[in-house]
C-alpha positions in Angstrom: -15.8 -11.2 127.0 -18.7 -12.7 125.4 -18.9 -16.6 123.6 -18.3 -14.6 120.3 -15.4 -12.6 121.6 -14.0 -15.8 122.7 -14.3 -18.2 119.7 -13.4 -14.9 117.3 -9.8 -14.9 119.7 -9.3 -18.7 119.4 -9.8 -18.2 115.7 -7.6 -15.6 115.3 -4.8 -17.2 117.6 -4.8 -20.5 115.4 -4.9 -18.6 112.2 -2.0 -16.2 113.4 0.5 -19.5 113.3 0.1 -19.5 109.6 3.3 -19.2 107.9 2.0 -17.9 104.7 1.6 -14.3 104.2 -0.5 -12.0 102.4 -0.2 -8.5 102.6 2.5 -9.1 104.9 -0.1 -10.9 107.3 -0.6 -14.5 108.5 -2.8 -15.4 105.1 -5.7 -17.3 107.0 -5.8 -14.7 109.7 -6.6 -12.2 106.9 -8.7 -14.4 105.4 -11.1 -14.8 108.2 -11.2 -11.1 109.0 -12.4 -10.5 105.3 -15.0 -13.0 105.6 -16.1 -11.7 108.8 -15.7 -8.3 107.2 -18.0 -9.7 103.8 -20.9 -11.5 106.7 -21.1 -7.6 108.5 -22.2 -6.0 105.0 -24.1 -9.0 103.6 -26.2 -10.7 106.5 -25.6 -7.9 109.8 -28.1 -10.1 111.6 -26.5 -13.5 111.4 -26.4 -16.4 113.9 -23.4 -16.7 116.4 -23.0 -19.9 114.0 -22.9 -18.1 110.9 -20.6 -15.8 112.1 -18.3 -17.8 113.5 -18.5 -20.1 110.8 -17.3 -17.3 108.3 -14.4 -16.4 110.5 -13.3 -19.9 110.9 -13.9 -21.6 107.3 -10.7 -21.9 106.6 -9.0 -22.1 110.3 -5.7 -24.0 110.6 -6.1 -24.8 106.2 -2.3 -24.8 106.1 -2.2 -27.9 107.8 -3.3 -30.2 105.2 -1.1 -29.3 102.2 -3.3 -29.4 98.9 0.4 -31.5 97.4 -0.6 -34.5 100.0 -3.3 -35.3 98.0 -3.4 -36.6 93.9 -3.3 -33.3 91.8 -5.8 -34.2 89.6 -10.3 -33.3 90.0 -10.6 -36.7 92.1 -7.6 -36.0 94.6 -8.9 -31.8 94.7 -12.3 -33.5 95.6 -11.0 -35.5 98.4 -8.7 -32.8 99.8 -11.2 -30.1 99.9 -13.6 -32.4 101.2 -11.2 -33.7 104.4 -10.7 -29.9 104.9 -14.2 -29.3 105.7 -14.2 -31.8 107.9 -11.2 -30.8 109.9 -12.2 -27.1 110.1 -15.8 -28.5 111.2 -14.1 -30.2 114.1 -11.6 -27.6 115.0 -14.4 -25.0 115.3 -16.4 -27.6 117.2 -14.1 -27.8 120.0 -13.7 -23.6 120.0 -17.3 -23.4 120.2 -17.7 -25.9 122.8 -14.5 -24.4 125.2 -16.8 -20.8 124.3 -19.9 -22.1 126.0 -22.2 -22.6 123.1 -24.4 -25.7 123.1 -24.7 -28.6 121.3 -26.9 -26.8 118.7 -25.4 -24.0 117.7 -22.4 -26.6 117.4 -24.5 -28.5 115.3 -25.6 -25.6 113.1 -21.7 -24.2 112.4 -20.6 -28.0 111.4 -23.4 -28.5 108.7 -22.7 -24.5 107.4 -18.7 -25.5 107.2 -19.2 -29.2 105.6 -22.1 -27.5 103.4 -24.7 -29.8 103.9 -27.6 -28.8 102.4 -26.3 -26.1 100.2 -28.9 -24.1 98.3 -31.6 -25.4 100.5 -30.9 -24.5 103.7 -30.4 -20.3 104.3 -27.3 -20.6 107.0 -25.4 -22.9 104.6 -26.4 -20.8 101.7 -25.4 -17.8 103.4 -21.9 -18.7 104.1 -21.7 -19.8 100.6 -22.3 -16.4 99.7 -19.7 -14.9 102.3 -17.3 -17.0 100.6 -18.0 -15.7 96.9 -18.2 -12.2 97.8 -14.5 -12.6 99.8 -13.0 -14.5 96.8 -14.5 -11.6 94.0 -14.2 -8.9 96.2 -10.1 -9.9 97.4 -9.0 -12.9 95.4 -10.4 -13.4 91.7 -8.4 -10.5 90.5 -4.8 -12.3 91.5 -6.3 -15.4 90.6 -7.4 -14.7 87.2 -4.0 -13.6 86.5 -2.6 -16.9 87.0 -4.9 -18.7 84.2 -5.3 -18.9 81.1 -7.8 -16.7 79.5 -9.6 -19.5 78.5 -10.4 -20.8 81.6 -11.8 -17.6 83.2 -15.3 -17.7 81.9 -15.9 -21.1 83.6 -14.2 -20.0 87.1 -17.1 -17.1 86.8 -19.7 -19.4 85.6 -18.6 -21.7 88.5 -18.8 -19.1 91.2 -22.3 -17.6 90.3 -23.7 -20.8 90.1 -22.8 -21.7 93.7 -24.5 -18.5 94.8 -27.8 -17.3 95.9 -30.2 -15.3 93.7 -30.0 -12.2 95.8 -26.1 -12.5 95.9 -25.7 -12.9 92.8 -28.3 -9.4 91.8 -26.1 -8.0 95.0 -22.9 -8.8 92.6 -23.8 -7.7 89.6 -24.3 -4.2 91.2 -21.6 -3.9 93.0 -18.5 -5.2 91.1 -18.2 -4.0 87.6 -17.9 -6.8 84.7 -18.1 -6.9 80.9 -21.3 -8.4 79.2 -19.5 -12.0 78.7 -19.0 -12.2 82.3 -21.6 -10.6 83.9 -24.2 -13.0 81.8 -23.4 -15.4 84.4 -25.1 -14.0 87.5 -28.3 -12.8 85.6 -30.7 -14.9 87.7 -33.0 -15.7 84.6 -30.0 -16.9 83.2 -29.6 -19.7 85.3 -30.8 -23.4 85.1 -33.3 -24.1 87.1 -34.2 -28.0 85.3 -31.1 -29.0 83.0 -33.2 -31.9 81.1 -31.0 -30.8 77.5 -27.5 -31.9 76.9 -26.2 -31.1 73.8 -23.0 -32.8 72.4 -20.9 -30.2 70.1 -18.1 -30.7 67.9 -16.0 -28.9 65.7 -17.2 -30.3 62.3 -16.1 -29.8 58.8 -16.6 -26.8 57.3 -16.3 -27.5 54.0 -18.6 -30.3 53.8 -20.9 -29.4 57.4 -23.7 -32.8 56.9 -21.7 -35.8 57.3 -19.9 -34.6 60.5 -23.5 -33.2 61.7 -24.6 -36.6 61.2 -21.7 -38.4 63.2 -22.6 -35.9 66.3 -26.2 -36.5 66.2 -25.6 -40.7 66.4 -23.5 -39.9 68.3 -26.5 -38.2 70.8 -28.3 -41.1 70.2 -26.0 -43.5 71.5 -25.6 -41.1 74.8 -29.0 -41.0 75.2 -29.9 -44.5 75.0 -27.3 -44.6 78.6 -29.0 -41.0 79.8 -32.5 -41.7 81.0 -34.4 -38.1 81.8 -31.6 -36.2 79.3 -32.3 -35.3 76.4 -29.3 -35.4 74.2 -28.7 -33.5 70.8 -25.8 -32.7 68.7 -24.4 -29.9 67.1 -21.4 -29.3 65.2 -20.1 -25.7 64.8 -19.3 -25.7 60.7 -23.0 -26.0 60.7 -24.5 -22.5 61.2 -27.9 -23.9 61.8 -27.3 -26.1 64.7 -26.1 -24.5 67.5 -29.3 -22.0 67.3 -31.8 -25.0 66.5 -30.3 -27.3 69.7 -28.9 -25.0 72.7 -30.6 -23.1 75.2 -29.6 -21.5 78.2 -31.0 -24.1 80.9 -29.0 -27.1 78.9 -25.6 -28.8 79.5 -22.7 -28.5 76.8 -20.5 -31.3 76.5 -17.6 -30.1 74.2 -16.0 -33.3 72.0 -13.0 -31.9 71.4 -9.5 -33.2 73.2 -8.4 -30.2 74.4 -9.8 -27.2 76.8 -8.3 -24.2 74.6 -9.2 -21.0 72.7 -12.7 -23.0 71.2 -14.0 -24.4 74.3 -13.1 -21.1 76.5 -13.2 -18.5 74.7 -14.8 -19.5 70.6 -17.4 -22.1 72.0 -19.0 -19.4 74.5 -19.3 -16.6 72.3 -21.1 -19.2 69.7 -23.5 -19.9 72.4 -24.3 -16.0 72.8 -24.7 -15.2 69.2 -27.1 -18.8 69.5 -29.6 -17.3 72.3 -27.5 -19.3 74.5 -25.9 -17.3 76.9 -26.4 -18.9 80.0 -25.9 -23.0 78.9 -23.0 -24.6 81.3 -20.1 -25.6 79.5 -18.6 -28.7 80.6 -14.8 -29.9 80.4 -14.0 -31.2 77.0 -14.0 -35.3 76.7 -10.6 -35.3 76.6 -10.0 -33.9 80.1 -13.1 -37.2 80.9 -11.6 -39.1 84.5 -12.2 -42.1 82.1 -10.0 -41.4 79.0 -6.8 -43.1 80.9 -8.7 -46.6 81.7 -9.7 -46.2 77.8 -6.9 -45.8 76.3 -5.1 -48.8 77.9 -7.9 -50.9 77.3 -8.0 -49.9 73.4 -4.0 -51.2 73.2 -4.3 -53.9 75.3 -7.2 -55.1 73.1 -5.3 -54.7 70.1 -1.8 -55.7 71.7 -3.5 -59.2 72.9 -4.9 -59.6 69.0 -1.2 -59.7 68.1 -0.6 -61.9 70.9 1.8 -59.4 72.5 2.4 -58.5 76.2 1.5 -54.9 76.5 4.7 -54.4 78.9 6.8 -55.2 75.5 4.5 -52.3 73.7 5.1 -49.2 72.4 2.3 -46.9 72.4 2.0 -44.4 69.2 -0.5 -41.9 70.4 -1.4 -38.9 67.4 -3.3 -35.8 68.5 -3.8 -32.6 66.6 -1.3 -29.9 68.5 -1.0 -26.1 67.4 1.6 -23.8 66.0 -0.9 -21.3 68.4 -1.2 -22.9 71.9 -0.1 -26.0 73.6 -3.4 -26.8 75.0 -3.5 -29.8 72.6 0.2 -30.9 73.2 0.1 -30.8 76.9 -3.2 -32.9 77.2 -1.5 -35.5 75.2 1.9 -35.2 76.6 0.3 -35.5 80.3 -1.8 -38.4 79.4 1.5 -40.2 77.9 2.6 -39.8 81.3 -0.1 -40.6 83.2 -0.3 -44.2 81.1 3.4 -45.2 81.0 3.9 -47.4 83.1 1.2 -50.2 81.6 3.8 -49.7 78.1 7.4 -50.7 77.2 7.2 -47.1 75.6 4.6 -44.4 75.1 5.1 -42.0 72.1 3.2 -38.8 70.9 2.9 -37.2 67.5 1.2 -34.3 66.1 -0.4 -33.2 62.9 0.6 -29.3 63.1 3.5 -29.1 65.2 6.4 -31.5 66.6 7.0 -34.2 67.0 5.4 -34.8 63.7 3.1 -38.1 63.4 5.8 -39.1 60.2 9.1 -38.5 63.2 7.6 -39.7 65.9 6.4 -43.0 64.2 9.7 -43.7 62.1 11.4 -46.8 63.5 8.9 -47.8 65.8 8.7 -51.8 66.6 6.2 -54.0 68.4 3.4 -50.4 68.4 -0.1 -49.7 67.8 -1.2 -46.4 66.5 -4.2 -44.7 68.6 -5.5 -41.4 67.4 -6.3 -39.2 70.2 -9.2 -37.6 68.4 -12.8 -37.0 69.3 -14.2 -37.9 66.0 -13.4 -39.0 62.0 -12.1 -36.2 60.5 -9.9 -35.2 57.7 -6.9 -35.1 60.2 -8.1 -38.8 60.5 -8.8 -40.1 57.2 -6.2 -38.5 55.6 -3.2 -37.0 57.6 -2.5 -39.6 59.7 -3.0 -42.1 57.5 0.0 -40.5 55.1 2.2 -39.8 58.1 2.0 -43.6 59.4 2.8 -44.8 55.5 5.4 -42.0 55.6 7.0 -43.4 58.5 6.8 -47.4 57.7 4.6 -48.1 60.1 3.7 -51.6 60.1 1.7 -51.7 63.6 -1.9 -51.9 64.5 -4.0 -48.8 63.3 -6.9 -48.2 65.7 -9.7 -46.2 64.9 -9.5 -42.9 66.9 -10.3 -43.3 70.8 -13.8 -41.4 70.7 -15.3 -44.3 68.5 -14.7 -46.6 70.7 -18.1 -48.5 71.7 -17.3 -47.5 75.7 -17.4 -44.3 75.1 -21.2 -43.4 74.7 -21.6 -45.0 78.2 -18.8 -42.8 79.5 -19.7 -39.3 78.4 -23.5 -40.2 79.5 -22.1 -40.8 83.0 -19.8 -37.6 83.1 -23.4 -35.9 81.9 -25.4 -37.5 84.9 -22.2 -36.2 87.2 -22.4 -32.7 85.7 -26.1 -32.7 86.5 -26.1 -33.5 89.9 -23.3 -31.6 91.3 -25.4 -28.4 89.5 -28.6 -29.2 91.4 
């Protein structure tokens, strides 16, 4: 039996006490063999280390439950990153009891903690091995599970972490419509992202004064964003989207909810713009930061009224849809998230229930915040008549993307956006 033969059996015997199944086999023992499978076709030459990298990337995975860890971006983060350290060591200690040196060791660690990704060719390579084994075996299923909206970023995300030749390699070999396959055109992808351009919905009606919040808006950003430059566009103007995107710039959607416009409106707008291949970020209501806001905001006003915030309510007003909950559930899972600072945190909407009027009648000892992006019609007007409607005599704050901390905030989630690309 050769060193390989022996770390593939070790491999296969851990991964064969996997309690999960797919296909009606152990599901990380299947897993390895299709990555192994995936290496054959794509590099036949590879290192011991690459190869046994690939058929241990995700050895023992069931082990560290992806519930032990928060369920938000920060807590996936954290558990994706322990993995790789775990499989790094477990493969370590195979390779070592196979006879291989310190390093080839060496080399299979860095490849499964991806150090050096995109620069160096073995870590690159296995990065490829894993993109081909998720499109080729996994995508389909878990496409199914999400909403449409979110599909063209989970293929924007997987091109981007591949390599130019795997991405050509992919185009030809799995079949994709137009919108999807733009992703893995290699001239389509950013090489310098040095634009970031802020987009909002704007007002149709009346496109200039909305236009003009979004571009001081830019300017503020880019007075915190040194080496970005920062535009704004709104999409009620016809002329803007064309005049500030390009494919090798970031989009940073100001909108509260990730929905039909930033998955599924927002891209095809970039198309039609000669912007097919700009990344789309996560909307600034989905920003880590929002929560820390929020409180802040009440606090400041609760303190002004020489309340404890404890012995607060909390009025927060957001949009919602008669066509999607996107809206509801960003605000509903936010109210959650900030409970436990409040006496009581309530949510209205302006298109579906609980109506801002409902939700606000009765209310004592509350501050209204509006969970909006911008002033808007919504703003100035509906809310406004629904808090009157209801009596309510609280606080009336102006809606939580004016608030001074936030040009600062979406600057940083810019500078985040742009290195994790590089």
């Amino acid at each position: 039996m050769t060193r390989l033969d022996h770390a593939f059996t070790a491999i296969d015997a851990a991964n064969a006490q996997d309690p999960n199944l797919d296909d009606g086999q152990p599901a990380n023992l299947l897993y390895g063999q299709r990555m192994t499978a995936e290496q054959q076709r794509l590099f036949p030459d590879a290192s011991d280390a690459l190869r046994i990298a690939c058929r241990g990337q995700h050895v023992e995975r069931w082990l560290l439950p992806r519930a032990d860890y928060p369920m938000n971006r920060p807590g996936y983060l954290a558990w994706r990153q322990e993995q790789g350290r775990r499989h790094a060591d477990r493969i370590a200690g195979i390779m070592a009891d196979a006879g291989y040196d310190d390093d080839d060791i060496a080399d299979a660690r860095r490849m499964l903690t991806k150090q050096g990704i995109k620069r160096d060719p073995q870590v690159q390579a296995l990065e490829d091995v894993i993109c081909f084994t998720f499109i080729r075996w996994y995508l389909g299923d878990f496409m199914a599970e999400q909403p449409d909206h979110k599909i063209p970023r989970i293929i924007e995300k997987t091109a981007r972490k591949m390599s130019a030749d795997a991405r050509a390699r992919a185009l030809a070999e799995f079949p994709m419509p137009d919108a999807l396959a733009q992703y893995f055109h290699d001239a389509d992808q950013p090489q310098i992202l040095s634009r970031a351009v802020i987009v909002s919905h704007g007002q149709p009606g009346d496109p200039a004064p909305q236009q003009q919040a979004i571009e001081a808006l830019a300017a503020q950003v880019a007075a915190h964003a040194p080496g970005v430059e920062v535009m704004g566009a709104t999409l009620a103007d016809p002329d803007a989207l064309p005049r500030t995107c390009r494919s090798d710039c970031i989009i940073y959607p100001m909108f509260m909810a990730e929905g039909w416009f930033t998955g599924i409106e927002l891209p095809r707008r970039l198309t039609q713009a000669g912007a097919p291949g700009a990344h789309i970020m996560r909307p600034f209501g989905t920003d880590p930061g929002l929560d820390a806001l929020v409180v802040e905001k009440a606090r400041q006003a609760a303190d002004a009224q020489g309340w404890a915030l404890s012995d607060t309510t909390l009025l927060l007003s957001a949009h919602g849809s008669q066509r999607g909950q996107a809206s509801h559930d960003i605000t509903m899972a936010l109210a959650t998230r900030i409970a436990p600072h409040f006496a009581r945190v309530v949510a209205g909407f302006v298109e579906q229930e609980p109506f801002i009027a409902d939700a606000a009648r009765g209310l004592d000892r509350a501050i209204s915040l509006p969970l909006f992006a911008l002033r808007a019609e919504h703003v100035t007007d509906d809310l406004p008549q629904a808090l009157d409607q209801a009596g309510f005599t609280g606080p009336r704050l102006d809606p939580v993307g004016l608030a001074p901390e936030v040009p600062a905030m979406i600057a940083a989630s810019i500078a985040a956006e742009v290195s994790s690309l590089k």
